[in-house]
C-alpha positions in Angstrom: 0.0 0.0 0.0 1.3 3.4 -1.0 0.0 6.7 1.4 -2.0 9.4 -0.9 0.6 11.9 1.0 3.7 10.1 0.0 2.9 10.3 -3.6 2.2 14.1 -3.4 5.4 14.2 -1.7 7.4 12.2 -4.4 5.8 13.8 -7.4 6.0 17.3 -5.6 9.9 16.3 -5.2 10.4 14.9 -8.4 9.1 17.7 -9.9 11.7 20.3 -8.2 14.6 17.7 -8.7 13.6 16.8 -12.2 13.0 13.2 -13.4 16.6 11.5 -13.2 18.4 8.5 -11.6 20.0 10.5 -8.9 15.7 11.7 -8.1 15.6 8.3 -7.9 18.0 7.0 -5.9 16.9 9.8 -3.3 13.6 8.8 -3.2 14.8 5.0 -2.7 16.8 6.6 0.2 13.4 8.8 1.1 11.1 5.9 1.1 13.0 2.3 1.5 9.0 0.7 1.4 8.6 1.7 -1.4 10.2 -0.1 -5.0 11.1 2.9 -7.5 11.5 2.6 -11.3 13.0 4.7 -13.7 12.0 4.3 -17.5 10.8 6.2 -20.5 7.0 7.0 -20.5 7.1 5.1 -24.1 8.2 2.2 -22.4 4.8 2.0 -20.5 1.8 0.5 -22.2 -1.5 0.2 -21.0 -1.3 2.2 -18.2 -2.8 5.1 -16.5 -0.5 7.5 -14.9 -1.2 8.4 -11.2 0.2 11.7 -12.7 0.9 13.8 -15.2 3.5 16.2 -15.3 4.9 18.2 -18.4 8.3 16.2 -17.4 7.4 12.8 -16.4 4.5 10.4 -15.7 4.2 8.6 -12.5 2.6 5.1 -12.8 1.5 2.5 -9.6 3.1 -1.3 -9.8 1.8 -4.0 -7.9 3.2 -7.3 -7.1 0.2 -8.7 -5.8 -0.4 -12.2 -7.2 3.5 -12.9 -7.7 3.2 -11.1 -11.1 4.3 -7.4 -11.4 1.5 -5.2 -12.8 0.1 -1.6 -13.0 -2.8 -1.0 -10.9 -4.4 2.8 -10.3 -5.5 1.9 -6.6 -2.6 3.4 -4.0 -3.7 0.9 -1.5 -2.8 -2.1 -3.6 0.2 -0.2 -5.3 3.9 -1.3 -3.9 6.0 0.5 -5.9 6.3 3.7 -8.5 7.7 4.2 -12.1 8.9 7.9 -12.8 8.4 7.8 -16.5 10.3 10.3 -18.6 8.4 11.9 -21.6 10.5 11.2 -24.6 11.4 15.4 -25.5 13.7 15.5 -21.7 15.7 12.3 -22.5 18.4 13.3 -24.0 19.5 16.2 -21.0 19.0 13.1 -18.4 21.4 11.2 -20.6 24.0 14.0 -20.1 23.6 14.1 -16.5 24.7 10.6 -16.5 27.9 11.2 -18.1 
């Protein structure tokens, strides 16, 4: 189960950090019951985002079942995917280097 709050919190930080790794690997640090994943949004299919940014879409994971999946229910979510919208990829990629 993710908390409403905490995903205000991490989009509200990922927003002022910007969608990268190193956001990431904070919010890892921020919120160690949480799994975090960091992908292109084009790499997501048939999924709602929990939000919508003009940077990045977040997206809910469950591992309910044994299988990983999407859901849009926070209380059955265990885990996030900051999803980077195509046109910031290539700055993220310099960030890296």
């Amino acid at each position: 189960m993710i908390v409403k709050d905490d995903i205000t919190e991490i989009t509200r930080y990922t927003e002022q950090a910007g969608a990268s790794e190193k956001t990431v690997e904070r919010l890892r640090s921020a919120f160690p019951e949480y799994h975090f994943t960091w992908c292109l949004d084009d790499d997501v299919t048939a999924a709602k985002p929990v939000h919508e940014s003009r940077d990045f879409n977040l997206y809910l994971v469950s591992g309910n079942g044994g299988c990983i999946g999407f859901t849009g229910e926070p209380e059955m979510a265990t885990g996030l995917v900051i999803a980077v919208l195509d046109d910031d990829w290539s700055p993220l990629l310099a960030q890296q280097s």
